[in-house]
C-alpha positions in Angstrom: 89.3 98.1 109.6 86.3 99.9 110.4 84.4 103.6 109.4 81.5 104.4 107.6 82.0 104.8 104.1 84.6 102.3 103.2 84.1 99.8 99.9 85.1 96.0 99.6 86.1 95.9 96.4 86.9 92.3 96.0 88.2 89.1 98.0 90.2 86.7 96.4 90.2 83.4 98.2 91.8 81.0 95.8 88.5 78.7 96.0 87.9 78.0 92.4 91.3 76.7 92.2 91.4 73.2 90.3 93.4 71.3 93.6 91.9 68.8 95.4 92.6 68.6 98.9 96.2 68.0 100.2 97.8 68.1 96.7 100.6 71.0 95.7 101.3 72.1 92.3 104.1 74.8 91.0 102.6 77.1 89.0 104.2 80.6 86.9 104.4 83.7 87.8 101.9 85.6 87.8 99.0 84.8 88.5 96.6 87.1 87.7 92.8 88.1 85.8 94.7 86.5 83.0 95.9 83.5 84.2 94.9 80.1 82.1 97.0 77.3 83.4 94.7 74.4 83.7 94.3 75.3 87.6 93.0 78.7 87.2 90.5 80.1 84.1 90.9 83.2 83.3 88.4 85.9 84.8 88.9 83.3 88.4 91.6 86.0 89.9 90.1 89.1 91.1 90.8 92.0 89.2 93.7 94.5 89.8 95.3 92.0 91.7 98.6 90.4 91.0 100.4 87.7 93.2 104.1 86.7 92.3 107.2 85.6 93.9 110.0 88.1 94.1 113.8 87.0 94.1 114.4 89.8 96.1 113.5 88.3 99.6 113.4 90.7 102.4 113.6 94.5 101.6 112.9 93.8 98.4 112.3 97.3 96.8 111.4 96.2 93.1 109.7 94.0 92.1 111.5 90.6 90.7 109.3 87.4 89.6 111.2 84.2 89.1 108.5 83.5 86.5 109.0 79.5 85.8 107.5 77.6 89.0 107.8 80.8 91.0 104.6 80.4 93.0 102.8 76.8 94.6 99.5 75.8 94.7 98.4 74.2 97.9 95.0 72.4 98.4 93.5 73.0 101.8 95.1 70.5 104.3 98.4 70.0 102.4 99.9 70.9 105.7 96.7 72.2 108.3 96.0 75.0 106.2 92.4 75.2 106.1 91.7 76.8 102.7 93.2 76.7 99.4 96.1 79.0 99.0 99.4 80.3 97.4 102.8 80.5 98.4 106.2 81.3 97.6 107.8 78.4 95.8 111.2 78.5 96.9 112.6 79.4 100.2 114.5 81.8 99.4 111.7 84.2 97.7 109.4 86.3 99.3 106.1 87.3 98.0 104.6 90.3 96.3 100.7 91.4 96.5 100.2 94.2 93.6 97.8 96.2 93.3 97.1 97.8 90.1 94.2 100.3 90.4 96.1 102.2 92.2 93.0 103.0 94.2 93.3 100.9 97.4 93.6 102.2 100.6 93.0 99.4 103.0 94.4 95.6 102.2 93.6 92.8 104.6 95.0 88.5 104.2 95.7 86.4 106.2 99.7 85.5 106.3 100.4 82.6 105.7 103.9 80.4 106.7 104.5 76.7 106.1 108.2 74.8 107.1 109.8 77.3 109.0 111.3 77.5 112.0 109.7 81.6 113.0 105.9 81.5 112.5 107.2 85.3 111.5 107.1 87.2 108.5 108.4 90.6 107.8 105.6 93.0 105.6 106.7 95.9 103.4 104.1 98.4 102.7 105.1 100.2 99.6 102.8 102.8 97.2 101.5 103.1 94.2 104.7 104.4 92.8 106.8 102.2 95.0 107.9 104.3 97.9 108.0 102.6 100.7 105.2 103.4 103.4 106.2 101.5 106.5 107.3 97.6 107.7 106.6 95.3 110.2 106.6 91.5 111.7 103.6 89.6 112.4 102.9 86.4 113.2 102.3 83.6 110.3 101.1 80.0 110.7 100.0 77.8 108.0 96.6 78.1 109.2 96.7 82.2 109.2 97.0 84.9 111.2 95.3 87.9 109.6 97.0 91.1 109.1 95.2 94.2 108.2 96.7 97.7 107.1 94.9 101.2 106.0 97.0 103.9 104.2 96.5 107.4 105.3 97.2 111.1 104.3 96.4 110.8 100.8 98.7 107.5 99.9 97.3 104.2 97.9 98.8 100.8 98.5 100.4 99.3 95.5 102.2 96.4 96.3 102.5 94.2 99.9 105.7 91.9 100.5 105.5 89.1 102.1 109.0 87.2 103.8 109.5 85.3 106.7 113.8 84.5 106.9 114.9 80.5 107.3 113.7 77.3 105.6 109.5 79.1 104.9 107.9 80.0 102.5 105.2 82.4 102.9 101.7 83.1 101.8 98.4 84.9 101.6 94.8 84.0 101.9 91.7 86.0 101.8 92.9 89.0 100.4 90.1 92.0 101.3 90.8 94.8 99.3 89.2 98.4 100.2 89.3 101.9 99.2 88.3 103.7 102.9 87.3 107.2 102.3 89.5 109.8 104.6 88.8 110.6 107.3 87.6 107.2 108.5 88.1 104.9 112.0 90.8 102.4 111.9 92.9 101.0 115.2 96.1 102.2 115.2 98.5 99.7 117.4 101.7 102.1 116.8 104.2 99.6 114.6 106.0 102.5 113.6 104.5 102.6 110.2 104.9 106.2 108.3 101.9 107.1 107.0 100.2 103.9 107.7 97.8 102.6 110.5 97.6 99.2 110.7 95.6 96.4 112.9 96.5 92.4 113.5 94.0 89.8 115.0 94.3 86.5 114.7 91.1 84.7 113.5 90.1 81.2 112.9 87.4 81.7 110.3 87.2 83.1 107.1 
């Protein structure tokens, strides 16, 4: 995403999770500003952020935490994932990014897939009051591909779901979150998204 005028207003990364490298933990849902679970402090999550599972799976329209051991915990190289990161716990589940400003108009992570048999996840756009704004697959490995969307004509991103179908679960690293000024540049590839543009690119750094 690109255009003068646009605001990072935060990054969460995972890094100051409590994981050494190639260990996995289950942790609760969710994980969030709040969160003191021996892995995480509180104040460690970025603000107006929440990342939970969501029972739901694909098309999942509301949202739905398992709550007990919903999310895992993976230390960078548990399976060639670079970073630190969180997944899905259960195959079945998909995950939910939620944004609770209700001020962000451009969202960037990189997605995230481990044990499946795709390297594909679906990605529901919905709004701050949970209408949805558009889908699309993209391409996931357990290293990252990174996904980036901007919401246009006046809408705010809310919440971001995450599934990829089969024995995966799915995650998200490096979440960028923006608020982009109208009217501002951004590369629209045409994935059919109402009221959305959105931009892939697979990177290998952070």
């Amino acid at each position: 995403m690109a255009g003068a005028g646009k605001f990072l207003k935060g990054i969460e990364d995972f890094e100051e999770a409590r994981i050494g490298a190639t260990q996995i933990a289950a942790i609760d849902d969710p994980l969030d500003a709040n969160t003191n679970n021996g892995f995480f402090q509180p104040g460690e999550i970025e603000e107006n952020l929440i990342v939970q599972s969501n029972l739901g799976g694909a098309n999942s329209s509301s949202v739905n935490p398992r709550g007990e051991d919903g999310l895992a915990l993976l230390g960078a190289n548990w399976l060639n994932n670079p970073d630190k990161t969180v997944v899905a716990n259960w195959f079945v589940d998909s995950l939910d990014l939620i944004f609770t400003s209700r001020n962000k108009t451009g969202i960037g992570f990189m997605t995230q897939s481990f044990l499946g048999p795709t390297n594909r996840a679906r990605i529901d756009v919905y709004s701050d009051t949970n209408s949805l704004l558009g889908s699309t697959v993209v391409d996931a490995t357990n290293t990252g591909v990174f996904f980036g969307v901007q919401a246009i004509g006046g809408a705010a991103i809310g919440r971001i779901n995450i599934f990829e179908a089969g024995d995966a679960v799915e995650g998200a690293d490096n979440i960028e979150m923006w608020v982009v000024p109208e009217p501002g540049t951004v590369l629209a590839l045409g994935f059919g998204l109402a009221g959305l543009a959105a931009v892939r690119r697979r990177r290998s750094d952070k």
